[in-house]
KETIGU-185570 format. One record per residue (C-alpha): residue number from 1; z, y, x. Coordinates in steps of 0.001 Angstrom, whole numbers. Layout:
// residues N
<r num="NUM" pz="Z" py="Y" px="X"/>
...
***
This chain:
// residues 349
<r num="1" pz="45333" py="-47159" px="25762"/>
<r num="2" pz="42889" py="-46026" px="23362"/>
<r num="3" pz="38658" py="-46677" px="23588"/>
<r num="4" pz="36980" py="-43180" px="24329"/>
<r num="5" pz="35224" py="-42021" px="21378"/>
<r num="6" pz="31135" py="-41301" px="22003"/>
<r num="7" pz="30078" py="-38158" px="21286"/>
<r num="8" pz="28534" py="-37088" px="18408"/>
<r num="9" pz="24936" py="-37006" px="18561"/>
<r num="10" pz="23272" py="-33543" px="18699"/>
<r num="11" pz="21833" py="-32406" px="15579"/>
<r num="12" pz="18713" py="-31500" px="15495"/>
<r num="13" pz="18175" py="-27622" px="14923"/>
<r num="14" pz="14940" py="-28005" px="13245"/>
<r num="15" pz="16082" py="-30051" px="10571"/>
<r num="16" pz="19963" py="-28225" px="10638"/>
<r num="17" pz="20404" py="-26091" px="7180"/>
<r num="18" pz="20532" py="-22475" px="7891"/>
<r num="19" pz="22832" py="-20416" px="5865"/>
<r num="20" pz="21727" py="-18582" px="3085"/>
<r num="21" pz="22625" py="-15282" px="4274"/>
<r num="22" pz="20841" py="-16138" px="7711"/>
<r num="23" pz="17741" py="-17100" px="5403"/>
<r num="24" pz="18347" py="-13764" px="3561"/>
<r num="25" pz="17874" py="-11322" px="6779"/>
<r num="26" pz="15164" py="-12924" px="7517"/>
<r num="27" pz="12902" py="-11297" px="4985"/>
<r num="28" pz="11895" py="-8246" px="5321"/>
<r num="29" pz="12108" py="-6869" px="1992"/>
<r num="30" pz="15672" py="-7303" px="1646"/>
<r num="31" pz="16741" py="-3412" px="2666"/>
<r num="32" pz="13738" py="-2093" px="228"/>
<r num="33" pz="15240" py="-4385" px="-2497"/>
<r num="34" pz="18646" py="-3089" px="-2226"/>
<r num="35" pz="17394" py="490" px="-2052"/>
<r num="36" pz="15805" py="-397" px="-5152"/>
<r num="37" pz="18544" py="-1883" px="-7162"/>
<r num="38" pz="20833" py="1131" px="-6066"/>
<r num="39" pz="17659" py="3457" px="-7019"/>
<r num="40" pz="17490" py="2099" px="-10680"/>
<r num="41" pz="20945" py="1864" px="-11212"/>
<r num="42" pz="21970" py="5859" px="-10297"/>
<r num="43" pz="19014" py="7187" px="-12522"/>
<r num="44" pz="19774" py="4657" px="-15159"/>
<r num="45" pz="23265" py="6106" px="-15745"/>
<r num="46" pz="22193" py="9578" px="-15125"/>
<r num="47" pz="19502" py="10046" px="-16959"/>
<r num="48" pz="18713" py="8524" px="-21057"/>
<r num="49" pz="15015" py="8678" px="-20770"/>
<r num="50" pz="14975" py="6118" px="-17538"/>
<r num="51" pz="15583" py="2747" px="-19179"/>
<r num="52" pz="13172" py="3517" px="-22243"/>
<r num="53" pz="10093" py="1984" px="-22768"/>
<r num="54" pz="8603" py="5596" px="-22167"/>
<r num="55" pz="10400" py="6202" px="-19305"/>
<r num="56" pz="10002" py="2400" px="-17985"/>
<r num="57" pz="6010" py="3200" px="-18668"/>
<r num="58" pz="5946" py="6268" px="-16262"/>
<r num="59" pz="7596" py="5328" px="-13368"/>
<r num="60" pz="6166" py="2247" px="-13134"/>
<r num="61" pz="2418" py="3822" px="-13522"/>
<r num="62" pz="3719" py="6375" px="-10860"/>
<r num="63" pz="4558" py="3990" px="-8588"/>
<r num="64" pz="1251" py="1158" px="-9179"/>
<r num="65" pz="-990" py="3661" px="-7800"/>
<r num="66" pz="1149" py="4287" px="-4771"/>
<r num="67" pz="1883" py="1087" px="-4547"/>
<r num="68" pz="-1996" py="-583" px="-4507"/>
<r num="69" pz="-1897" py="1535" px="-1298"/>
<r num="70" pz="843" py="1029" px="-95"/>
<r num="71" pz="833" py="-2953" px="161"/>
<r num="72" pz="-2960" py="-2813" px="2132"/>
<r num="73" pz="-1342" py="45" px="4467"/>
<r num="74" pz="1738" py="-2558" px="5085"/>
<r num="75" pz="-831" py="-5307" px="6059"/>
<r num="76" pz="-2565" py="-2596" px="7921"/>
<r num="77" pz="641" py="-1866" px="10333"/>
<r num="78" pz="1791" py="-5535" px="10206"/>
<r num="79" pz="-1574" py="-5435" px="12255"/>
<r num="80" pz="-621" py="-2919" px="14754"/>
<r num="81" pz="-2634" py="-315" px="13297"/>
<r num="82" pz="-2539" py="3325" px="11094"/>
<r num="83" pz="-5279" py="4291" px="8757"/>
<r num="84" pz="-4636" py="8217" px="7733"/>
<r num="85" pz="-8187" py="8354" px="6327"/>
<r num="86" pz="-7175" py="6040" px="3153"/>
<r num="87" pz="-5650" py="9122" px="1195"/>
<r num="88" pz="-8269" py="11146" px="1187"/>
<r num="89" pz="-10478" py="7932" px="839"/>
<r num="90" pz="-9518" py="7328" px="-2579"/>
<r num="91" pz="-11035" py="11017" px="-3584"/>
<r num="92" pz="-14081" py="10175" px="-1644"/>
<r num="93" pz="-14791" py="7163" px="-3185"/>
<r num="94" pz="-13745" py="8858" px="-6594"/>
<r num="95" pz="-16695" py="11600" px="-6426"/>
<r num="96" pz="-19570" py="9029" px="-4952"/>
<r num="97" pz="-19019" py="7231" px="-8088"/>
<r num="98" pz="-18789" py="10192" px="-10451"/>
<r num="99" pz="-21608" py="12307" px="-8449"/>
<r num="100" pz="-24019" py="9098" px="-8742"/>
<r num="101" pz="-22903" py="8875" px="-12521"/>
<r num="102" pz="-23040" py="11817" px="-13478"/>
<r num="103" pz="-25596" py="13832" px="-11557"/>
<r num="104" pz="-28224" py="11041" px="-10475"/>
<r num="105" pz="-27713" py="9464" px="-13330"/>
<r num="106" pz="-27044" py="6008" px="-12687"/>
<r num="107" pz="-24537" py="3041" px="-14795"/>
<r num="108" pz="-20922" py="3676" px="-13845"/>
<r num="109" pz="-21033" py="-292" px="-12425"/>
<r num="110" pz="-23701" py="567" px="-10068"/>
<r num="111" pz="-21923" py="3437" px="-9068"/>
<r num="112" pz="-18546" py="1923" px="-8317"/>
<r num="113" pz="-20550" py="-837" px="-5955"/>
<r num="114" pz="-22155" py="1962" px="-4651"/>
<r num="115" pz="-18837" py="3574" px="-4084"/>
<r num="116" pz="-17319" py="498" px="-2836"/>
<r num="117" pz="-20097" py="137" px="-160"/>
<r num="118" pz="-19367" py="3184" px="1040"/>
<r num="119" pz="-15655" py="2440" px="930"/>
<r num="120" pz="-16571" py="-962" px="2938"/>
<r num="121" pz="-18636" py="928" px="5593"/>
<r num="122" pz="-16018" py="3622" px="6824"/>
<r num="123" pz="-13381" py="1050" px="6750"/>
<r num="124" pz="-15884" py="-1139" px="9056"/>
<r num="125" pz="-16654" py="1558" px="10889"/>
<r num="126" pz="-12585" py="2751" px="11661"/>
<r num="127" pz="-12355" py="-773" px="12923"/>
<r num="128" pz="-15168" py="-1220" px="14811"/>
<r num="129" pz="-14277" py="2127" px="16701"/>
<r num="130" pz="-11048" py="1280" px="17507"/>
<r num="131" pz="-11539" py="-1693" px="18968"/>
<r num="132" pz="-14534" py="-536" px="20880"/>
<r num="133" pz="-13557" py="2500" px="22280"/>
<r num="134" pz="-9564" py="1214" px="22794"/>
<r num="135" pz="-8551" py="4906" px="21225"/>
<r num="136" pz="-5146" py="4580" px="19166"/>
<r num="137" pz="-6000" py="4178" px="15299"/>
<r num="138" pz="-3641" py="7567" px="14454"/>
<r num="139" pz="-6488" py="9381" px="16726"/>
<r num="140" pz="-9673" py="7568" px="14948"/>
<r num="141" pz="-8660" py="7686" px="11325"/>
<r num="142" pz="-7428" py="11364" px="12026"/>
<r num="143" pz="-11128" py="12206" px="12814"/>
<r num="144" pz="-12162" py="10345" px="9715"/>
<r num="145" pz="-9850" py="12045" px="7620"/>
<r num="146" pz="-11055" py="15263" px="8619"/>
<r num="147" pz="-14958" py="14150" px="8501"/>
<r num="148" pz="-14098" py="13185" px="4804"/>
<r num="149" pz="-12469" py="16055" px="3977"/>
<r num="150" pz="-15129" py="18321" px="4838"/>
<r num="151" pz="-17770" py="16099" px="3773"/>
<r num="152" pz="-15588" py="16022" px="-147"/>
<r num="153" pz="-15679" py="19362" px="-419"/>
<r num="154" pz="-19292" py="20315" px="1570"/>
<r num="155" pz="-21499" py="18268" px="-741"/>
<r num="156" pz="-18915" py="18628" px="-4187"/>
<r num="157" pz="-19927" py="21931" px="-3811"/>
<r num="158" pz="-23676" py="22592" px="-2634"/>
<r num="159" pz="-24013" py="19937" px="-5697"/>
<r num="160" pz="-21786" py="21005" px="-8254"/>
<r num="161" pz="-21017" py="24468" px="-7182"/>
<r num="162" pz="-17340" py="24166" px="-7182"/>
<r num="163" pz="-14785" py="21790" px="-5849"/>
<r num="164" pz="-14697" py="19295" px="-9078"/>
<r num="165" pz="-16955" py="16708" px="-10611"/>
<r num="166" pz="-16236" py="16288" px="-14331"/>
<r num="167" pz="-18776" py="14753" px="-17338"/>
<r num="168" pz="-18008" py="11467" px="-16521"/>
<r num="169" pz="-16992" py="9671" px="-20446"/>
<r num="170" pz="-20615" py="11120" px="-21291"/>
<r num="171" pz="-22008" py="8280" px="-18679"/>
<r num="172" pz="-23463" py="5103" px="-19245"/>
<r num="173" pz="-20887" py="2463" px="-18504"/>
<r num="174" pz="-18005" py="4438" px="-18619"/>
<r num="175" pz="-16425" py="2465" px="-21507"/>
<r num="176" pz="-16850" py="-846" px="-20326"/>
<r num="177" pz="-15748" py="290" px="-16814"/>
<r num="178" pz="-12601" py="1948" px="-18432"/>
<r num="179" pz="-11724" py="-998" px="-20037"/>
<r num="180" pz="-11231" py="-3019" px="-16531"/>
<r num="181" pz="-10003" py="-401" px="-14374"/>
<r num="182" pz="-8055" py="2171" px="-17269"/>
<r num="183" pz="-7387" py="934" px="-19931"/>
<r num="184" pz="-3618" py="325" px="-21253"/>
<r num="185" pz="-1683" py="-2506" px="-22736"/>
<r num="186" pz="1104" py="-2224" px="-25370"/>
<r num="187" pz="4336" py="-3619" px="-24705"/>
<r num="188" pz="6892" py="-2844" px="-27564"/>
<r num="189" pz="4619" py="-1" px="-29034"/>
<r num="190" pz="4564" py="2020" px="-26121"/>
<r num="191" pz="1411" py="1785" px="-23698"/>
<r num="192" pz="1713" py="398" px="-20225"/>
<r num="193" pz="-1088" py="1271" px="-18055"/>
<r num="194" pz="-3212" py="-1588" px="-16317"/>
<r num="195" pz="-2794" py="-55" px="-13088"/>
<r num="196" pz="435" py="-2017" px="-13372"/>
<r num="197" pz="-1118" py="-5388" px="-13846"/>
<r num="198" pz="-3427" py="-4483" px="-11092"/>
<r num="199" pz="-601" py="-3522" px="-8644"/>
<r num="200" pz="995" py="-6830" px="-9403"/>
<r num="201" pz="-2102" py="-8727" px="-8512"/>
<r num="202" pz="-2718" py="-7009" px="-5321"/>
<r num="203" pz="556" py="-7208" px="-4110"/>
<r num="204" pz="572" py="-11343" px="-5034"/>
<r num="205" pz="-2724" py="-11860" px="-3272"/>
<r num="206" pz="-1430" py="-9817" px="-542"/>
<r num="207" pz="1823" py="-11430" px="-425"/>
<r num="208" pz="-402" py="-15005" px="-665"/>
<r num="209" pz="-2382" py="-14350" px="2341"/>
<r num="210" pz="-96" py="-12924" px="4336"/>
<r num="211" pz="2297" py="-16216" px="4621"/>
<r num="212" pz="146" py="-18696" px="2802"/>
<r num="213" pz="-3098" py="-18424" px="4793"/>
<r num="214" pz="-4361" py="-18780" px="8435"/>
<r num="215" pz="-5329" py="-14862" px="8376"/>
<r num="216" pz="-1994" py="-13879" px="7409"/>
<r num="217" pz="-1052" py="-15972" px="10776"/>
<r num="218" pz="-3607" py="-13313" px="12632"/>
<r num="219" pz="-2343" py="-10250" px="11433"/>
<r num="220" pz="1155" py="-10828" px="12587"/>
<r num="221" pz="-168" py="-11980" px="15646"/>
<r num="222" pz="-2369" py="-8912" px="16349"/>
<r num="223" pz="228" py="-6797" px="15309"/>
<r num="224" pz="3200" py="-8671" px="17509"/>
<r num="225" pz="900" py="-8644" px="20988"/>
<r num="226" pz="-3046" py="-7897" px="20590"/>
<r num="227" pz="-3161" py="-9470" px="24674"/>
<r num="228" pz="-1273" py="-13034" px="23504"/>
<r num="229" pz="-3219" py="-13234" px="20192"/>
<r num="230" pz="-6049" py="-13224" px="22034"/>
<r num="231" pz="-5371" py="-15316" px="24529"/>
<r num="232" pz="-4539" py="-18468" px="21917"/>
<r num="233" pz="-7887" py="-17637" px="20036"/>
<r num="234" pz="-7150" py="-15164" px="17997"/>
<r num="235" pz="-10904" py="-13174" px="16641"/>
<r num="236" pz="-8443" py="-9960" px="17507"/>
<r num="237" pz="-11731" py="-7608" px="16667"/>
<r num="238" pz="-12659" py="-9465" px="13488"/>
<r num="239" pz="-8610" py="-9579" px="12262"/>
<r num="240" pz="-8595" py="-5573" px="12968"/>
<r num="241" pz="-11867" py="-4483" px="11287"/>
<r num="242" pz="-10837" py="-6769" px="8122"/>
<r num="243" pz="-7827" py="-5052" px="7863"/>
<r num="244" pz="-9300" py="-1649" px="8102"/>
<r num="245" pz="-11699" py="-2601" px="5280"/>
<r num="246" pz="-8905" py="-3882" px="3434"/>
<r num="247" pz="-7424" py="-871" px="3175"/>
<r num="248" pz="-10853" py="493" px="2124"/>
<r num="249" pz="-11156" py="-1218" px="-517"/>
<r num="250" pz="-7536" py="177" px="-2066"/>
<r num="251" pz="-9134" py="3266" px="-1766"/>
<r num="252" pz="-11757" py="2358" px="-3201"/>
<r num="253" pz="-9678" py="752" px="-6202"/>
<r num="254" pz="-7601" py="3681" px="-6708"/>
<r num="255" pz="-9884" py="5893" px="-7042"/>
<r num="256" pz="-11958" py="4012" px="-9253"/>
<r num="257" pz="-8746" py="4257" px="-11321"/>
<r num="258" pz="-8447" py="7964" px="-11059"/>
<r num="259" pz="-11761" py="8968" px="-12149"/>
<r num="260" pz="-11826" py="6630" px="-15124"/>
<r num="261" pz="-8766" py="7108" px="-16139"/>
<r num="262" pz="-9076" py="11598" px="-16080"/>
<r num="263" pz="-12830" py="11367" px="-15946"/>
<r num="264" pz="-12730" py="14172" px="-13428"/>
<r num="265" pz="-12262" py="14589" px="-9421"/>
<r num="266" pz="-11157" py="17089" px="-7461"/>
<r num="267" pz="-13015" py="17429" px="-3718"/>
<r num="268" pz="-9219" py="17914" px="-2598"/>
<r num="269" pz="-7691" py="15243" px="-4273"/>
<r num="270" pz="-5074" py="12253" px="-2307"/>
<r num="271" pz="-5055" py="14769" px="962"/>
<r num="272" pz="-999" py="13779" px="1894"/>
<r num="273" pz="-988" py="10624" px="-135"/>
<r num="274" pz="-1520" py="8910" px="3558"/>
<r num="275" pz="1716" py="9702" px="4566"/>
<r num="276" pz="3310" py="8040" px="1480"/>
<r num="277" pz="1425" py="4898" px="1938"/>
<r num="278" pz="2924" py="4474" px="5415"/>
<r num="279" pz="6641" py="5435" px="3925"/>
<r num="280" pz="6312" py="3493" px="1393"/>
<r num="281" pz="5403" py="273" px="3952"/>
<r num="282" pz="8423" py="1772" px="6405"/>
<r num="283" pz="10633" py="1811" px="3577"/>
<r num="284" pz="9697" py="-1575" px="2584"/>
<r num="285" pz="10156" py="-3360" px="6021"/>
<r num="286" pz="7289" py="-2913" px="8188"/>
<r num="287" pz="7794" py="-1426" px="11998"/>
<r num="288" pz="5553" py="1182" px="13281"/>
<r num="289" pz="5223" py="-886" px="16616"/>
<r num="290" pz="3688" py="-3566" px="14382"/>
<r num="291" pz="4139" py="-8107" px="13485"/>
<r num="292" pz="6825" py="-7327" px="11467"/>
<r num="293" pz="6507" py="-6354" px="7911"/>
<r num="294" pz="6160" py="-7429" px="3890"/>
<r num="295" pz="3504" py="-7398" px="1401"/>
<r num="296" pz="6293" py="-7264" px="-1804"/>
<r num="297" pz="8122" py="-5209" px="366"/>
<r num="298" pz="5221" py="-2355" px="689"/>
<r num="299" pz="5597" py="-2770" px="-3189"/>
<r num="300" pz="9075" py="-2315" px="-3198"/>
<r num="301" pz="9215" py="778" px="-1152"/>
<r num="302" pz="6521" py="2159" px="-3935"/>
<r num="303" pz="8646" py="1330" px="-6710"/>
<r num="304" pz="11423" py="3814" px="-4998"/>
<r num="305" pz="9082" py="6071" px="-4946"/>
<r num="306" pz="8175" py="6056" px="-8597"/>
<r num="307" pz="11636" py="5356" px="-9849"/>
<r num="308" pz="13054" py="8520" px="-7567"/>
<r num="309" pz="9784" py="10963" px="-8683"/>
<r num="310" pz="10196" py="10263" px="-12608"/>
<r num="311" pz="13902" py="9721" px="-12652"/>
<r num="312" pz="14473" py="13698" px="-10641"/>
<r num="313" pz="12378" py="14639" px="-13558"/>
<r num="314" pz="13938" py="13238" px="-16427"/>
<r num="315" pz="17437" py="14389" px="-14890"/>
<r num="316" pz="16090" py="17764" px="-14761"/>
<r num="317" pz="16468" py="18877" px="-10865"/>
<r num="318" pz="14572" py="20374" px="-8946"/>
<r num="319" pz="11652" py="18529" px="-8053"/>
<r num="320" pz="11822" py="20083" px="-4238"/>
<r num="321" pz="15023" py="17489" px="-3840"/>
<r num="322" pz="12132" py="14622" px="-3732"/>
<r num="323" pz="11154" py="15605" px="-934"/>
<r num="324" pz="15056" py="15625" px="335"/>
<r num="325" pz="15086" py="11994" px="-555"/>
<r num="326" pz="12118" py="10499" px="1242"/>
<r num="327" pz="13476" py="12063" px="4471"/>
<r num="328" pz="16640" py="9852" px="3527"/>
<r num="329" pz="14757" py="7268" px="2564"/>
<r num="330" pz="12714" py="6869" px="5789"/>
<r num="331" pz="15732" py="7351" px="8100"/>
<r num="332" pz="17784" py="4389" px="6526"/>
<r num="333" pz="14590" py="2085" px="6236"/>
<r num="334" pz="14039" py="2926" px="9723"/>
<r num="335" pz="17819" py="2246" px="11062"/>
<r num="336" pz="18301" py="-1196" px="8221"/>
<r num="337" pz="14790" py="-2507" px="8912"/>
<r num="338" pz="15850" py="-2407" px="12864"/>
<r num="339" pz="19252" py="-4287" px="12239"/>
<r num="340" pz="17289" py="-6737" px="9971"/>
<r num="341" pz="14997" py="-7078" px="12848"/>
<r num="342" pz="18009" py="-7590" px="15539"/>
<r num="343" pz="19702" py="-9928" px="12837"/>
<r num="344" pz="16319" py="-11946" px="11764"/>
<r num="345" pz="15880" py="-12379" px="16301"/>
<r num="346" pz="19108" py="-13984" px="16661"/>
<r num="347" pz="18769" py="-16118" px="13879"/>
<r num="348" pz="15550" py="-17865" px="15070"/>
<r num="349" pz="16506" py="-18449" px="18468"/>
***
């Protein structure tokens, strides 16, 4: 007759070793980074111009732009939240700077804090409304949208006369203000705007606080339930109104970029752009019901965007396919970052 054997002692399952595909899911960015790998590879065999240094140099600038956005939007809605003021934000904070520069006079620098006060205060002030009044953020930042709107092209006009502020290389500062914020950087003899280096830093800060830091704990906890966040101590009001600046300030930053970079505004200018940021984010992993979502992912989903606008060029179609694609695009982010989602559950419990 033979002993019984003793069971084997459990194993522990926070010490077990996930496997790597169960790792994998887990990130949100995965779906964005296979839609970009697929991306790059059609429109690099379809097209010559893609995979040049030329080509490399345009969609890449297309997409830093977008992209700056894009990642504080994705932070935004890892929050819970929508901001559809910040595209026509970045032409607002575009024509304080060049209005102060070039009609009052003052140093570009003093204009872009100016601008970026101004930038600060609406994004304060969509937060603090929000969370005072309870009112969904799509209904508060609509009203802000339109306020800026009207305001852009009101006061463009009763100052200017028409609906664009130009003049501004004859201004004091411009140069050294360029030089930050527009200048370009040569990489093989072909120029590489620094809107790329700037993208890249946002989206590693972003990226940084998001998993790295105690407020990136907040925002997914906002954004997963407001009611439980606050109940473990959460500052749910403070998190919110952050955020909401946060995306401000991209605004601000962009279209710092813009008017340095083409020295001219229009009082129209970034209306729509609002809806790309939030595709973009979508496309890159975040959920529209919120505490779920990636910083490098929000960059991702930009770089599609880029990559599909220039490479339709170069191929020569019809640019009215673009917008053919993004409907595409958002559908299957939509449906992969929901499996991802089901997937990434399962593998945590």
């Amino acid at each position: 007759m033979t002993a019984t054997q003793a069971p084997a002692p459990p194993v522990d399952e926070r010490i077990a070793q996930s496997r790597f595909l169960d790792r994998l899911v887990v990130r949100p960015e995965v779906g964005a980074l296979l839609g970009a790998l697929l991306v790059f590879a059609f429109f690099s065999v379809v097209t010559e111009q893609f995979l040049s240094l030329g080509g490399a140099s345009t969609w890449l600038d297309d997409a830093s732009l977008l992209g700056i956005m894009a990642v504080a939007v994705a932070l935004l809605m890892i929050g819970g939240e929508f901001d559809l003021s910040a595209g026509v934000m970045t032409a607002s904070t575009a024509l304080v700077t060049a209005l102060l520069a070039t009609r009052a006079g003052w140093n570009v620098w003093l204009a872009l804090l100016a601008s970026l006060v101004f930038a600060l205060a609406v994004g304060a002030f969509n937060g603090w409304l929000v969370m005072r009044t309870g009112l969904p953020s799509f209904i508060v930042t609509l009203g802000t949208f339109l306020a800026l709107q009207g305001i852009n092209l009101g006061v463009t006009r009763a100052i200017t006369g028409s609906v664009q502020v130009s003049g501004m290389r004859r201004t004091d500062g411009y140069e050294s203000a360029g030089g930050v914020f527009a200048s370009t950087v040569d990489v093989g003899g072909q120029a590489f705007p620094a809107s790329i280096l700037w993208w890249v830093a946002v989206t590693a800060l972003a990226a940084w606080v998001l998993v790295r830091t105690r407020f990136g704990n907040w925002i997914f906890a906002v954004g997963g339930s407001a009611l439980s966040a606050r109940a473990v101590g959460v500052p749910l009001a403070r998190t919110k109104i952050l955020l909401f600046m946060t995306t401000a300030f991209a605004a601000w930053l962009v279209g710092s970029m813009n008017i340095l970079r083409f020295a001219s505004v229009q009082a129209n200018q970034g209306i729509g752009g609002e809806f790309q940021y939030i595709i973009a984010a979508v496309i890159g992993g975040c959920l529209l019901t919120g505490g779920f979502g990636s910083a490098v992912g929000a960059a991702i989903g930009a770089l599609i965007f880029g990559m599909a606008r220039q490479g339709i060029q170069y191929a020569q179609w019809n640019s009215d396919w673009f917008m053919l694609f993004l409907g595409i695009m958002l559908l299957s982010a939509v449906l992969v970052n929901n499996a991802f989602r089901r997937r990434a559950e399962r593998v945590r419990r």
